[in-house]
C-alpha positions in Angstrom: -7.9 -102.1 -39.1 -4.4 -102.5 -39.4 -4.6 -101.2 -43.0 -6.3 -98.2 -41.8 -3.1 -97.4 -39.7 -0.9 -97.6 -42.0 -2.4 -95.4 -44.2 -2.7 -93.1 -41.5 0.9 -93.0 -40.7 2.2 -92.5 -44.2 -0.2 -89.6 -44.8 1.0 -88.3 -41.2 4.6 -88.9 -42.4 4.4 -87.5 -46.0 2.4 -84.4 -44.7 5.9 -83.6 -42.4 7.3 -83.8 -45.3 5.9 -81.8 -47.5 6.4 -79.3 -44.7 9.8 -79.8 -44.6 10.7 -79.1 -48.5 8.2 -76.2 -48.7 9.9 -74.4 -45.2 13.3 -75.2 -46.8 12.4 -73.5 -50.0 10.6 -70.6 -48.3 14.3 -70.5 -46.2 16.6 -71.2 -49.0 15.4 -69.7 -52.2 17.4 -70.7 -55.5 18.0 -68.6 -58.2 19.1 -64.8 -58.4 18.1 -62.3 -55.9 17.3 -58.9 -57.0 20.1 -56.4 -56.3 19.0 -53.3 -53.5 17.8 -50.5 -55.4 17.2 -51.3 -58.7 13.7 -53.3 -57.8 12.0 -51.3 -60.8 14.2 -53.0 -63.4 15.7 -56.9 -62.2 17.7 -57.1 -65.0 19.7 -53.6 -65.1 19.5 -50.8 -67.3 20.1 -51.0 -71.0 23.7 -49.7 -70.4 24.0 -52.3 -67.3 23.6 -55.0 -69.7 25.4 -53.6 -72.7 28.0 -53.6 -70.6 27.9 -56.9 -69.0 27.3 -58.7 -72.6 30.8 -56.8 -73.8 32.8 -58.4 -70.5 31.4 -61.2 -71.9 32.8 -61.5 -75.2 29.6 -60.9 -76.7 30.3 -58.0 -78.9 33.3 -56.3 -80.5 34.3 -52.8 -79.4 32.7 -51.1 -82.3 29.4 -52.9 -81.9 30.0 -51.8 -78.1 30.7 -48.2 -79.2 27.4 -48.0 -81.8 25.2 -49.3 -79.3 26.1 -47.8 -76.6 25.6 -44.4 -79.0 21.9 -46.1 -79.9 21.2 -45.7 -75.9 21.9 -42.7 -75.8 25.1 -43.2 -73.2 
């Protein structure tokens, strides 16, 4: 009987738990949250990224200039 009790309480225990991580993930999400306004495209338009891969370092001026021509921008 006592084993039964035991069991019992680390079920109980483990179930609080598991309701604890789960409502601090629902409450605290991790990772990027999408910006107001641009919900039909998370990751920006083309020109949003061209331009954030250039601030980067990513790409010289002329293959900024040629793509961003490619766009149509």
């Amino acid at each position: 009987m006592m084993g039964l009790g035991l069991i019992w309480m680390l079920l109980s225990w483990g179930g609080i738990l598991l309701l604890a991580v789960w409502l601090i993930t629902v409450l605290f999400p991790v990772g990027p949250q999408p910006s107001v306004g641009n919900e039909s495209n998370p990751h920006g338009t083309a020109r949003d990224i061209l331009d954030q891969r250039y601030a980067r370092g990513e790409l010289s001026r002329a293959q900024y200039d040629e793509m961003r021509q490619t766009i149509g921008h």
